[in-house]
N, CA and C atoms as a LAMMPS dump frame, in Angstrom:
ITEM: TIMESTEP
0
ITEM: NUMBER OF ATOMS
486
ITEM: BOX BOUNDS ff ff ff
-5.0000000000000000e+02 5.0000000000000000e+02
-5.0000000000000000e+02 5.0000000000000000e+02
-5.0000000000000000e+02 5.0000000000000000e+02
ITEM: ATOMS id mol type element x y z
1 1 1 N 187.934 -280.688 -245.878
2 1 2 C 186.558 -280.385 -245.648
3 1 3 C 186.028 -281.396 -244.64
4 2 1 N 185.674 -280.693 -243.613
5 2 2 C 185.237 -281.754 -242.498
6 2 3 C 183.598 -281.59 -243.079
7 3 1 N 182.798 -282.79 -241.803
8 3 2 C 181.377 -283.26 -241.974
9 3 3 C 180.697 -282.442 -242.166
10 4 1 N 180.898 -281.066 -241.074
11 4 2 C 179.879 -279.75 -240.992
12 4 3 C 179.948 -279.194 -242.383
13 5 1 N 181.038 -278.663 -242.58
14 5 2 C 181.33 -278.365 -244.415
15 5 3 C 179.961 -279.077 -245.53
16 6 1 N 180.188 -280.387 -245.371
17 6 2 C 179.491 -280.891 -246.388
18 6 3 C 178.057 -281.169 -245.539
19 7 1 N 178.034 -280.768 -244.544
20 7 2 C 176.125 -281.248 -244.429
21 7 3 C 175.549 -279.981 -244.707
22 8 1 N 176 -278.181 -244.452
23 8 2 C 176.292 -277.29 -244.892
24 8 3 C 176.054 -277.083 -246.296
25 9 1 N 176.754 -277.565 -247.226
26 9 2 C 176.996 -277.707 -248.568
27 9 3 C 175.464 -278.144 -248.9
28 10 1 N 175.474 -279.416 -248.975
29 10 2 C 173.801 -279.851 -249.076
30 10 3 C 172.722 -279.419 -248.722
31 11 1 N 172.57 -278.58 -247.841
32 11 2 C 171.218 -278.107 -247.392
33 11 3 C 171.264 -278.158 -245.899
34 12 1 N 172.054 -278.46 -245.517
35 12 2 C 172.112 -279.003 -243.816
36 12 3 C 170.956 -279.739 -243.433
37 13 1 N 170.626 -279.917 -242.108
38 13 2 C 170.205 -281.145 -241.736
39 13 3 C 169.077 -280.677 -241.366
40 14 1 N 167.934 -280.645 -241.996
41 14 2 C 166.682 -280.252 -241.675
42 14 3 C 166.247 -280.839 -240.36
43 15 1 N 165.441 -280.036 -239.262
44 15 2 C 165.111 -280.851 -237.935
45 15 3 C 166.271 -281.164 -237.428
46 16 1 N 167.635 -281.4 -237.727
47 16 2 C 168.569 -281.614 -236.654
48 16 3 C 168.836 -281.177 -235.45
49 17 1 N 168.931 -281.593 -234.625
50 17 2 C 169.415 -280.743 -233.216
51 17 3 C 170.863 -280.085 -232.975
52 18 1 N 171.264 -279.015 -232.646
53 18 2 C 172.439 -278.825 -232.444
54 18 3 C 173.48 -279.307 -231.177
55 19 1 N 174.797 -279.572 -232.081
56 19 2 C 175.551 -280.331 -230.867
57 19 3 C 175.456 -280.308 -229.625
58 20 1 N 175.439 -278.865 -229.415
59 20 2 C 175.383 -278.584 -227.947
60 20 3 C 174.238 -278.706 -227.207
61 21 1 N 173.166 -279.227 -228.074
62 21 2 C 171.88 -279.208 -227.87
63 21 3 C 171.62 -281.091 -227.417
64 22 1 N 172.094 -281.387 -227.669
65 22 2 C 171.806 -282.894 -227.845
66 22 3 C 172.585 -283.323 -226.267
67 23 1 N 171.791 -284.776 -226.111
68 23 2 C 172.566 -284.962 -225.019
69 23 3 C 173.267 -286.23 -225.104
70 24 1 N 174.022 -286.335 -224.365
71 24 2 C 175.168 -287.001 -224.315
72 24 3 C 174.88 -288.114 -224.099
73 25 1 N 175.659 -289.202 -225.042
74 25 2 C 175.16 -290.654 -225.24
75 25 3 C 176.467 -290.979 -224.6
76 26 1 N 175.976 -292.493 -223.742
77 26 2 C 176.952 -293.071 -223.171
78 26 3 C 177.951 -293.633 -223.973
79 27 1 N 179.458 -294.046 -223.779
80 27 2 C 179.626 -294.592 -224.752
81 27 3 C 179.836 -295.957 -224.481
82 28 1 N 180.034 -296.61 -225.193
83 28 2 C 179.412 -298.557 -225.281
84 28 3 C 180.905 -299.049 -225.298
85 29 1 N 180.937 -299.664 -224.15
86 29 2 C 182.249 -300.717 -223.962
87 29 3 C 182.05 -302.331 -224.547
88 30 1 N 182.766 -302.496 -226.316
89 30 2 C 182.632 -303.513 -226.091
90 30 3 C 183.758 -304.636 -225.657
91 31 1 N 182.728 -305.563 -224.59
92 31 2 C 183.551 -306.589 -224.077
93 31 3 C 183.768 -307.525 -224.58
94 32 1 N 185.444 -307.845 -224.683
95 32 2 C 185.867 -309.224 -225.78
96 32 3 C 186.181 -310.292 -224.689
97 33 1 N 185.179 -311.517 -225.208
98 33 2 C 185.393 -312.632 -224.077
99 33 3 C 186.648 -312.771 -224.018
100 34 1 N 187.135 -313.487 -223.127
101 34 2 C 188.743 -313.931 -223.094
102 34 3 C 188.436 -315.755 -223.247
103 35 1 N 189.73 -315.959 -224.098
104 35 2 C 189.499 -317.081 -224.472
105 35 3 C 190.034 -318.219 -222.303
106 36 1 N 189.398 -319.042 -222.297
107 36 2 C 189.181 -319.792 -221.231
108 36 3 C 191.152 -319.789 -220.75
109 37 1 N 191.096 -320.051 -219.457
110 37 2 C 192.504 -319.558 -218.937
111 37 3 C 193.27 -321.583 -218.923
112 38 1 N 194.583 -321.676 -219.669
113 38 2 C 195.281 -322.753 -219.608
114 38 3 C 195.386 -323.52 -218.43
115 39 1 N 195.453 -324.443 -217.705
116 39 2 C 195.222 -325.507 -216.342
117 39 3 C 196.651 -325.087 -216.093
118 40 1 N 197.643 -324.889 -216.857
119 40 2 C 198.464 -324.607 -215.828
120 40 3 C 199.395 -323.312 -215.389
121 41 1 N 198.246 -322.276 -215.966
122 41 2 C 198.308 -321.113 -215.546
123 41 3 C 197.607 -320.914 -214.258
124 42 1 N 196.296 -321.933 -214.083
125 42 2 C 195.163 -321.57 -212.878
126 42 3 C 196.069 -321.95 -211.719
127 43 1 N 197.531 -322.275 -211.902
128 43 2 C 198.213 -323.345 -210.557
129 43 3 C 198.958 -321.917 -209.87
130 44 1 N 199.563 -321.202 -211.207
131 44 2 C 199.902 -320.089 -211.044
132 44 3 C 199.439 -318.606 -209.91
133 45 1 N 199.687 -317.884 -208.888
134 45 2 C 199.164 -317.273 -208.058
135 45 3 C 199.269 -315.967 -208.938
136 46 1 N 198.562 -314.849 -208.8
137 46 2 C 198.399 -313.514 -209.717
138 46 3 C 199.206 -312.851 -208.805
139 47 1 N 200.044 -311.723 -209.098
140 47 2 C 200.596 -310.661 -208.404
141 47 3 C 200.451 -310.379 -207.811
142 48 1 N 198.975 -309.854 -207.24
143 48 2 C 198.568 -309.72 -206.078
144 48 3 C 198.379 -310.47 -204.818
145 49 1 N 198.358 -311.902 -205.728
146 49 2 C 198.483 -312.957 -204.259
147 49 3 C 199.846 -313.448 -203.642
148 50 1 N 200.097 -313.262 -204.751
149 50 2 C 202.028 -313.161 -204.969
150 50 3 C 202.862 -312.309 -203.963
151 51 1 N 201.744 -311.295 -203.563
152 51 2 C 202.372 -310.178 -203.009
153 51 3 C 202.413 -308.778 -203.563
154 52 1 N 202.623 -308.634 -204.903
155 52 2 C 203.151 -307.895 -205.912
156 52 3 C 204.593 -308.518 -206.637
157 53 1 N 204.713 -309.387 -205.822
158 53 2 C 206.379 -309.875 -206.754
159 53 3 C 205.849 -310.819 -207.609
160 54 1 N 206.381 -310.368 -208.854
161 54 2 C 205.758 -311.546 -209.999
162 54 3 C 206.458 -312.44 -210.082
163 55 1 N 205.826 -313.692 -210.438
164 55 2 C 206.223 -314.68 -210.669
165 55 3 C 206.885 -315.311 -211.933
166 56 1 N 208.001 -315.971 -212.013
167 56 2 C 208.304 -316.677 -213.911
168 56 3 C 207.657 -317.626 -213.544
169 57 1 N 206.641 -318.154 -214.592
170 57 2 C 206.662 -319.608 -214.631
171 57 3 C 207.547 -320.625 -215.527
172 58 1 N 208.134 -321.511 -214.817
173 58 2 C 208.785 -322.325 -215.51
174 58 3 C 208.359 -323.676 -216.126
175 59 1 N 208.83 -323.891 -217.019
176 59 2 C 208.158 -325.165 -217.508
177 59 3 C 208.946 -326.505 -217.009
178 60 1 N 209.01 -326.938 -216.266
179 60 2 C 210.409 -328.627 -215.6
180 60 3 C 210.002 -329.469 -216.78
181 61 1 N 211.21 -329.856 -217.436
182 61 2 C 211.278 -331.233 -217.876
183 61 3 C 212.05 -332.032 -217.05
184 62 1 N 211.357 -333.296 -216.98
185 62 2 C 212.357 -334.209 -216.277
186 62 3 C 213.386 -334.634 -217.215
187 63 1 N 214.944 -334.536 -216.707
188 63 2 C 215.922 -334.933 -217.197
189 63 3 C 216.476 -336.181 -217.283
190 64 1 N 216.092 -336.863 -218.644
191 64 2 C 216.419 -338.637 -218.86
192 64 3 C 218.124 -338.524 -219.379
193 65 1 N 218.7 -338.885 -217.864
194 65 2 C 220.362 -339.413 -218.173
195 65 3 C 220.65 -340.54 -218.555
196 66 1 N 221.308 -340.69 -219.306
197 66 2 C 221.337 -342.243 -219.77
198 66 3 C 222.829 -342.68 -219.128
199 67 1 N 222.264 -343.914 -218.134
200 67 2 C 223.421 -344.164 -217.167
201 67 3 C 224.337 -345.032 -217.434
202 68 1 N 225.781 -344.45 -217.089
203 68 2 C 226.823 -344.361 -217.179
204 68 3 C 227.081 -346.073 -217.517
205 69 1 N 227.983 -346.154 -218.894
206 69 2 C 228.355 -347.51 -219.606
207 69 3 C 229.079 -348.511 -218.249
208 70 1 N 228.773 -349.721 -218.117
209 70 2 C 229.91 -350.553 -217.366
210 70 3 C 231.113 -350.842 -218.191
211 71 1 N 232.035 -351.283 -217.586
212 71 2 C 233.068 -351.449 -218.166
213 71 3 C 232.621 -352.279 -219.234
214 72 1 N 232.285 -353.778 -218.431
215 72 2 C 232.2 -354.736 -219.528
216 72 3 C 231.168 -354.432 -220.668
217 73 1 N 230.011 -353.602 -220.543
218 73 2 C 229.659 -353.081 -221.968
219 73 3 C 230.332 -352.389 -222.826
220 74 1 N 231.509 -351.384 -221.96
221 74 2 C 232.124 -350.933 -223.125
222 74 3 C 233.044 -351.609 -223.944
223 75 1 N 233.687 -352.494 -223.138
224 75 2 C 234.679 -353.885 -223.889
225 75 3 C 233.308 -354.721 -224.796
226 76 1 N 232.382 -354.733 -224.694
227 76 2 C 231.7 -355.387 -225.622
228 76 3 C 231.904 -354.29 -227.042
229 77 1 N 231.551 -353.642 -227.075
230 77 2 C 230.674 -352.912 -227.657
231 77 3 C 232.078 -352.537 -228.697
232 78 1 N 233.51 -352.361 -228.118
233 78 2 C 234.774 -352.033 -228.808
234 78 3 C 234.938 -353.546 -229.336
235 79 1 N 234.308 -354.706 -229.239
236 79 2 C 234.597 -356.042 -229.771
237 79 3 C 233.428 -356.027 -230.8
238 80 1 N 232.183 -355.544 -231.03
239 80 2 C 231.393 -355.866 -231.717
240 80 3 C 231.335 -354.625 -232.915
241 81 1 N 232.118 -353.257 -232.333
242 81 2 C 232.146 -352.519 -233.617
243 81 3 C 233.913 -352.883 -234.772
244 82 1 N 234.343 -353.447 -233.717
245 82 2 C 235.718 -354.232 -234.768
246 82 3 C 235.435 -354.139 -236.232
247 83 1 N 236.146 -353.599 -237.416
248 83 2 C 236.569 -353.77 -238.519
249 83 3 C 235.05 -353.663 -239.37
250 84 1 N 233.906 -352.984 -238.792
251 84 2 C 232.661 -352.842 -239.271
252 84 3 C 232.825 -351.279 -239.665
253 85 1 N 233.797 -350.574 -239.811
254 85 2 C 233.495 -348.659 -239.759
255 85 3 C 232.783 -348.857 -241.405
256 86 1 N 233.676 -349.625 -242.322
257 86 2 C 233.108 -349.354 -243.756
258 86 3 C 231.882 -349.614 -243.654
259 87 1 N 231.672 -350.949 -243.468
260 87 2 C 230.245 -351.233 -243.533
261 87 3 C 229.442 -350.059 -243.368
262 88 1 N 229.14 -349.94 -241.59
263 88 2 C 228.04 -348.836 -240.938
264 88 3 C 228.715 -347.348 -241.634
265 89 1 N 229.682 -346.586 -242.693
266 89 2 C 229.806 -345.469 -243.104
267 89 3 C 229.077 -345.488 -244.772
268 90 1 N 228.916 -346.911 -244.789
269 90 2 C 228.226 -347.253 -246.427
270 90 3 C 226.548 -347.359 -246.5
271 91 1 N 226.23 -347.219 -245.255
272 91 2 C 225.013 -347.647 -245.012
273 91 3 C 223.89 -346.129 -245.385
274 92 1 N 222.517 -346.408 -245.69
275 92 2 C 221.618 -345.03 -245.35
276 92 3 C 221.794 -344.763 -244.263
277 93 1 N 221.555 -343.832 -243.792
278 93 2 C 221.102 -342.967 -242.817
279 93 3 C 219.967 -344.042 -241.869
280 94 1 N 218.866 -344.164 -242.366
281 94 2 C 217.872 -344.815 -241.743
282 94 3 C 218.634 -346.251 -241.318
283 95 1 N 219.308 -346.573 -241.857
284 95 2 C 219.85 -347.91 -241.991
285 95 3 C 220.914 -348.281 -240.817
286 96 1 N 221.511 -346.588 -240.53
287 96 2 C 222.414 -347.285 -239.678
288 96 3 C 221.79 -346.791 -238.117
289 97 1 N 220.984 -346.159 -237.919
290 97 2 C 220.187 -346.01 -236.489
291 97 3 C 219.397 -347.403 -236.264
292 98 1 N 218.71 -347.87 -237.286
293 98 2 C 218.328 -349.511 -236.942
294 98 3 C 219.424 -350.11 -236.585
295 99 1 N 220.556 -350.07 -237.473
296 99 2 C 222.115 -351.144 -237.281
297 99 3 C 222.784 -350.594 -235.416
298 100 1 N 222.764 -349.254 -235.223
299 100 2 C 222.973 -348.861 -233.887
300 100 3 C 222.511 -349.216 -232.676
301 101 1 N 220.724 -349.25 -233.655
302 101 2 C 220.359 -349.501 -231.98
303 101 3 C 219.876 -350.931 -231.581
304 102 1 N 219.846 -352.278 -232.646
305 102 2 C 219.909 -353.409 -232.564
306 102 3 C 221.196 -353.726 -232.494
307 103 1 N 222.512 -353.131 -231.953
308 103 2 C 224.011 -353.291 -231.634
309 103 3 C 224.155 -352.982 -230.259
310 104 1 N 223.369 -351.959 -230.117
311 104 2 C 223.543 -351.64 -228.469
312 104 3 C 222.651 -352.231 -227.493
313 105 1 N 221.267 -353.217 -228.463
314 105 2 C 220.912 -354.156 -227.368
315 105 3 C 221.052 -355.452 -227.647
316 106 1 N 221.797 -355.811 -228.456
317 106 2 C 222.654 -357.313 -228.83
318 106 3 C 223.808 -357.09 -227.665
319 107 1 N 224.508 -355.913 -227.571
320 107 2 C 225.779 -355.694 -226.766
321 107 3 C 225.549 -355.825 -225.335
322 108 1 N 224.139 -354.987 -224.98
323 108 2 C 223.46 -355.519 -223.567
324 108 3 C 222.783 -356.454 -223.178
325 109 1 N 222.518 -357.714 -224.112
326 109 2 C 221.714 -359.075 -223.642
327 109 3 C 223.533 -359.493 -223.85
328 110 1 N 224.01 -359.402 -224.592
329 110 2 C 225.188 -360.313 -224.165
330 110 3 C 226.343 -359.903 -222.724
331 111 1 N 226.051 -358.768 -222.671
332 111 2 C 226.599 -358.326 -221.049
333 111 3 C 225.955 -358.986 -219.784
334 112 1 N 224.118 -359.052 -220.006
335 112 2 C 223.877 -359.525 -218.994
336 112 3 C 224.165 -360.741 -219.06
337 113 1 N 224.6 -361.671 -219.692
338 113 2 C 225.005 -363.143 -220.124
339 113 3 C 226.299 -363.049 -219.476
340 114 1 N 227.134 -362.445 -219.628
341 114 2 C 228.407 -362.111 -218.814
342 114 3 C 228.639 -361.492 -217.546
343 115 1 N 227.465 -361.342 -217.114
344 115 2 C 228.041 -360.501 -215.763
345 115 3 C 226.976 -361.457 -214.742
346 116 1 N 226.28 -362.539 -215.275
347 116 2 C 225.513 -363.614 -214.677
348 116 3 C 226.25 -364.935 -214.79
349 117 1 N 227.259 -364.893 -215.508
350 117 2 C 228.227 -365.722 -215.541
351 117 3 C 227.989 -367.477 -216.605
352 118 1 N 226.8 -366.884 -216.952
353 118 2 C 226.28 -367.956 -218.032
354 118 3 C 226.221 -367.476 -219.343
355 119 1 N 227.822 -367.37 -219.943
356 119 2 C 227.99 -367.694 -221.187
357 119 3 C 227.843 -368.456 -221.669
358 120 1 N 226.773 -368.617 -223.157
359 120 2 C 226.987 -369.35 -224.127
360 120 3 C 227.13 -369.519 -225.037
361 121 1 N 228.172 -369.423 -225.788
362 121 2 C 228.755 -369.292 -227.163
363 121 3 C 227.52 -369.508 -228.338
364 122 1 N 227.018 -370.67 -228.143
365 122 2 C 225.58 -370.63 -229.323
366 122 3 C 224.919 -369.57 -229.475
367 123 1 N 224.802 -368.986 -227.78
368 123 2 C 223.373 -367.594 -227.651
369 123 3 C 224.129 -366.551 -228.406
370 124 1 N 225.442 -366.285 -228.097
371 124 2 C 226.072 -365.214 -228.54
372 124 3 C 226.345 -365.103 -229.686
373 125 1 N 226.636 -366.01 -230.61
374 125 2 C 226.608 -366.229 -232.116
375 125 3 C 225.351 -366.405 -232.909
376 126 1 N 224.351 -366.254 -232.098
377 126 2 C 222.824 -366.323 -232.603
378 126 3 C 222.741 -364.691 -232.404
379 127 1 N 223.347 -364.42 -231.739
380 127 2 C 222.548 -363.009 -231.611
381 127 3 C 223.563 -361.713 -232.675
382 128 1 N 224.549 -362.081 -232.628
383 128 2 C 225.207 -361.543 -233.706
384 128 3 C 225.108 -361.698 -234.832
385 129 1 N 224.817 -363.041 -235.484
386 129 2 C 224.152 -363.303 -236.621
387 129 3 C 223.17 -362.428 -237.089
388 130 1 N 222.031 -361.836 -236.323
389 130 2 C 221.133 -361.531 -236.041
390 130 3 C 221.079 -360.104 -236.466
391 131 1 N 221.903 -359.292 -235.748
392 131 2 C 222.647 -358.661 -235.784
393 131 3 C 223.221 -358.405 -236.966
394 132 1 N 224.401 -358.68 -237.121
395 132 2 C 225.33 -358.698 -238.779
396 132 3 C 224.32 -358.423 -239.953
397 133 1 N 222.885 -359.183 -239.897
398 133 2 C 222.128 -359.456 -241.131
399 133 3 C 221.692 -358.384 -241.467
400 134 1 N 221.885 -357.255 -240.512
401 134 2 C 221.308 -356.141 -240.899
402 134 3 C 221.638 -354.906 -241.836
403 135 1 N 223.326 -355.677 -241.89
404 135 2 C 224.375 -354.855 -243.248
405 135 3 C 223.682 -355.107 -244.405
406 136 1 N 223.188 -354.65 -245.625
407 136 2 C 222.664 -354.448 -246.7
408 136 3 C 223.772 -355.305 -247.705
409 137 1 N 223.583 -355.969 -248.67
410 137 2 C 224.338 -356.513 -249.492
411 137 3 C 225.848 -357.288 -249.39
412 138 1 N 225.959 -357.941 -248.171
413 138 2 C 227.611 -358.53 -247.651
414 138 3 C 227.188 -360.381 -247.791
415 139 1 N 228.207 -360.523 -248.027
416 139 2 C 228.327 -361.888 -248.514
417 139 3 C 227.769 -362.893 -246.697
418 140 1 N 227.297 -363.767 -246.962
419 140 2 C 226.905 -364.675 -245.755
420 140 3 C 228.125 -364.805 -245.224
421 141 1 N 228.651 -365.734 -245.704
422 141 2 C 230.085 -366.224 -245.433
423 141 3 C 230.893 -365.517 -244.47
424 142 1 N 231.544 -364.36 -244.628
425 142 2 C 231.614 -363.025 -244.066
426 142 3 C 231.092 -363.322 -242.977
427 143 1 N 229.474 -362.551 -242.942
428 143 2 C 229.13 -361.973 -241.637
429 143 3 C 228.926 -363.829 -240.855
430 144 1 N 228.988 -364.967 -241.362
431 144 2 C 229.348 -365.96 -240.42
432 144 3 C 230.812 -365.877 -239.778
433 145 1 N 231.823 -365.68 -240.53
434 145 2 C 232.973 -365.531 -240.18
435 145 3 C 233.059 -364.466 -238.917
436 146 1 N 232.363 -363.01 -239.231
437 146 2 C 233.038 -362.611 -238.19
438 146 3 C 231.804 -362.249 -236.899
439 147 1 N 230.796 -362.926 -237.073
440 147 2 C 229.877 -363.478 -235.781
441 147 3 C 230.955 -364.153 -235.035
442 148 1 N 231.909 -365.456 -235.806
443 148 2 C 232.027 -366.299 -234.848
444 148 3 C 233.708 -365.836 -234.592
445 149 1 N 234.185 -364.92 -235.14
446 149 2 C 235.285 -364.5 -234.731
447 149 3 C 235.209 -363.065 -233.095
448 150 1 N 233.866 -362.338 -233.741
449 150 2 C 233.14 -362.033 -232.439
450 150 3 C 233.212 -362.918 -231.166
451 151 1 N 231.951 -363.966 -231.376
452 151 2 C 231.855 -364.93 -230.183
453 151 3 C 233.05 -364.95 -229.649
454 152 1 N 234.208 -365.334 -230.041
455 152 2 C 235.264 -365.952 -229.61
456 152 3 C 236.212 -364.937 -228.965
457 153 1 N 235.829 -364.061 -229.027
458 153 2 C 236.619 -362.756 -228.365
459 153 3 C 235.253 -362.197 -226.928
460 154 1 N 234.368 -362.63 -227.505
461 154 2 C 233.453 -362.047 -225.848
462 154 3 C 233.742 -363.452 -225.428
463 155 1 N 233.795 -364.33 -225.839
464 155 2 C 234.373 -365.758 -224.356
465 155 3 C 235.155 -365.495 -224.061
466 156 1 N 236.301 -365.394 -224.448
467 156 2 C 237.543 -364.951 -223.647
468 156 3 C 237.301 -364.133 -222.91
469 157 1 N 236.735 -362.765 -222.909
470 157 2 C 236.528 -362.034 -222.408
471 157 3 C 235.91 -362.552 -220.933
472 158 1 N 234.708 -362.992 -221.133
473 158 2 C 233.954 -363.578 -220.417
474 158 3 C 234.772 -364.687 -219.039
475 159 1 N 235.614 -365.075 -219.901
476 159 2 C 236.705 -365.988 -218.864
477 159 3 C 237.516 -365.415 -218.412
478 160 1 N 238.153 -363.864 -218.594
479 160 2 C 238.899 -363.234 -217.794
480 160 3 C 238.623 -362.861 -216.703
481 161 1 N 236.774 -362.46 -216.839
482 161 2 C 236.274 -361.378 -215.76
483 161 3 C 236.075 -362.472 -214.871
484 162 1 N 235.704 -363.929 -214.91
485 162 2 C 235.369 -364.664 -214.267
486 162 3 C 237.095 -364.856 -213.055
């Protein structure tokens, strides 16, 4: 039962005008703001300025390479992870990205110490100390022992390259 049916039904529409009688109402466009256009869409040219050939926009990240190890860091770095796998595989999670990344810049202040040619056994056993302390529950003794069994393998070292 459409509308006519039931206005029909009721009594119909007293005074109404008939459809064909009535005149034609415009109909109402409504306009939805557009939300404000992104800064780096406005850099963007529209199709038409384009030519008609559309454009991708791409997004560039700049690409951070992390440059290539020197030798003598990598001979450090195979002297300072020596006989530590248990340790750093016993460790948390959180525990061993601190232990990693205070290893890889203990390993690079003691490179630049070596490749400036001013080794000094004190600096280098201070900084491994330093270093070492960061294993969770290991006896002192120990991580003195193999600080200075460390040291004594980057001097040598240190006196070869020389």
């Amino acid at each position: 039962m459409d509308i006519k049916d039931k206005i029909e039904k009721i009594g119909g529409l007293e005074g109404a005008v008939p459809e064909h009688e009535r005149p034609a109402m415009p109909e109402k466009k409504v306009e939805v703001e557009k939300p404000p256009m992104p800064e780096w869409k406005k850099t963007i040219p529209t199709e038409e300025e384009a030519g008609k050939k559309p454009l991708v926009a791409a997004v560039v990240h700049p690409i951070t390479e992390k440059p290539a190890k020197s030798e003598t860091l990598v001979k450090i770095e195979k002297i300072l992870e020596e006989d530590l796998e248990a340790f750093y595989f016993s460790m948390p999670p959180e525990a061993r990205l601190t232990f990693k990344a205070k290893g890889e810049e203990t390993a690079s202040k003691i490179e630049k110490m070596v490749e400036t040619g001013k080794v000094i056994a004190r600096k280098i056993l201070k900084l491994l100390r330093v270093w070492l302390k960061l294993i969770p529950g290991v006896n002192k003794f120990f991580l003195e022992q193999e600080a200075k069994i460390k040291t004594d393998e980057i001097v040598s070292l240190a006196e070869k390259k020389k």
